[in-house]
Structures are given as C-alpha cells and as structure tokens.
C-alpha positions as CSV (number, residue, x, y, z in Angstrom):
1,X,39.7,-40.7,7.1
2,X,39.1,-39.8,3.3
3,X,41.8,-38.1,1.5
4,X,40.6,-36.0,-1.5
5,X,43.0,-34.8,-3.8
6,X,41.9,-31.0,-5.0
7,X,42.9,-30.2,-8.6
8,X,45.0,-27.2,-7.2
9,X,45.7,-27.2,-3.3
10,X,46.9,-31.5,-3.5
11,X,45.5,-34.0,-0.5
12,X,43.5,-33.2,2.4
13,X,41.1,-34.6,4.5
14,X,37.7,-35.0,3.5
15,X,36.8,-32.4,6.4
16,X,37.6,-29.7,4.2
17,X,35.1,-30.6,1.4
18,X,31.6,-30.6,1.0
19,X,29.8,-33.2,-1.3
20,X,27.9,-31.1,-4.7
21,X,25.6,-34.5,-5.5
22,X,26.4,-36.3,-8.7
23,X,28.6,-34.4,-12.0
24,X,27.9,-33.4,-15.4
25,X,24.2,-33.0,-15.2
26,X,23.2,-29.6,-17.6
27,X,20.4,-27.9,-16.8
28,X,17.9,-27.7,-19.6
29,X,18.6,-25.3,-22.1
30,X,15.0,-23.6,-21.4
31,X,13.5,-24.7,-18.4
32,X,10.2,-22.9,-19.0
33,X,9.8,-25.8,-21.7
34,X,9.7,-28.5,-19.2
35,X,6.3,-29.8,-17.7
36,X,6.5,-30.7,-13.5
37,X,7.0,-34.2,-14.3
38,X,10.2,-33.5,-16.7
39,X,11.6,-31.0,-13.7
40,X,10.8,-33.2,-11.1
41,X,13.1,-35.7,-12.9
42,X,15.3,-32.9,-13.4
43,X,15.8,-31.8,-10.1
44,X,15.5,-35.2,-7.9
45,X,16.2,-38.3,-9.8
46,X,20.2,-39.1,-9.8
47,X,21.9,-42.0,-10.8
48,X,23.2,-44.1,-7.6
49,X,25.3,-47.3,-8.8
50,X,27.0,-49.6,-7.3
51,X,30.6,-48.8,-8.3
52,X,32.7,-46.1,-9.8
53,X,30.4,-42.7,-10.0
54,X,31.3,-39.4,-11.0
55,X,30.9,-36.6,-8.4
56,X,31.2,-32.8,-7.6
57,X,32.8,-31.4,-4.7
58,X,34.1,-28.0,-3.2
59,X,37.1,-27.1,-1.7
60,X,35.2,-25.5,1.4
61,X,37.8,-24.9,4.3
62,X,40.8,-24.2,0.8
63,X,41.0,-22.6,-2.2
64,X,36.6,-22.9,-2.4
65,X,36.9,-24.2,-5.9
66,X,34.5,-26.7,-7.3
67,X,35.6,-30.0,-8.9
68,X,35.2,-33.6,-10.3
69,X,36.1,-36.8,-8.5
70,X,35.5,-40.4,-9.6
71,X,34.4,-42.4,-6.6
72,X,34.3,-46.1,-5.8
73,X,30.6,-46.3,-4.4
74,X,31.8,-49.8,-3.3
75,X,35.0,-49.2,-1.7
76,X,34.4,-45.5,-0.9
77,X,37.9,-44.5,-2.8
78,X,38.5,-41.8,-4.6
79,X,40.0,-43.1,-8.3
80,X,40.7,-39.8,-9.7
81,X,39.9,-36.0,-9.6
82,X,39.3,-33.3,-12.2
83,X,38.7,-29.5,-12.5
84,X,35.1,-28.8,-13.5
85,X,34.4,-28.6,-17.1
86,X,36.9,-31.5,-18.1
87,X,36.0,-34.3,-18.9
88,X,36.5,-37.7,-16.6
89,X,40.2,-39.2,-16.8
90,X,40.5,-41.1,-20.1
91,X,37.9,-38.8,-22.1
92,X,39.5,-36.0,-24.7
93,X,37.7,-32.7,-25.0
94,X,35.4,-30.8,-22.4
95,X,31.7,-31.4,-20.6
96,X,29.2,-28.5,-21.0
C-alpha cells in the first residue's frame, strides 16, 4: 500500500486520500476571454510524464485539507509533499 505523508496529520495510507489531478494550474484570470478551443485546453489537456509530476490531493478520511505531492510516475513513490500555495521542495517563494 501507498503511504502519503499529509503536511499536517503525518503518514497514512493512501485509502484516506483522494487524487485532485495535476498542481499549480491557474485558472484564467477572465475566462469569458477564452474561445472553446482555449477552455477546452483549459479544462482537459494535462501534462502526463514519465517521471517525477507534481500533484494535488485531499486528506478525505483526516483533517480534509488539500495539498501538493511530488510523485514518481515511474516508480509510483511519493518524493515529497507540500501545503497548497507553496511552492515544490527546492523552489523559494509561493505559487498563485
């Protein structure tokens, strides 16, 4: 079984999280600006490599908090996690 390690509550199994699709996307800043082709791409296109990809989860069956993890699309390990709004480990500042 997958251990994820939440920001706040520490390791548990992977049965207590649900998977939020891929991290740091922003939504445009005016939506009503994009034409169906630039929302389609929006909304449905994702990045899927083959090796380490940043994700968002929730804490479901925990503290219900969303955050960041760096996963290993290859080896299916979790590297690192993150609250939301920070950036990835070894990045200074904050994501929008």
């Amino acid at each position: 079984m997958l251990l994820i390690k939440c920001p706040w509550c520490g390791e548990r199994p992977e049965l207590e999280f649900s998977y939020g699709g891929e991290a740091h996307i922003a939504r445009p800043a005016d939506p009503t600006r994009l034409d169906d082709e630039q929302w389609a791409a929006f909304l449905y296109f994702r990045n899927n490599p083959k090796g380490l990809h940043a994700e968002r989860w929730r804490h479901v069956h925990g503290c219900g908090r969303v955050f960041n993890a760096q996963r290993d699309t290859v080896s299916d390990a979790i590297v690192a996690t993150y609250k939301a709004g920070e950036k990835p480990p070894g990045q200074s500042g904050s994501s929008p």
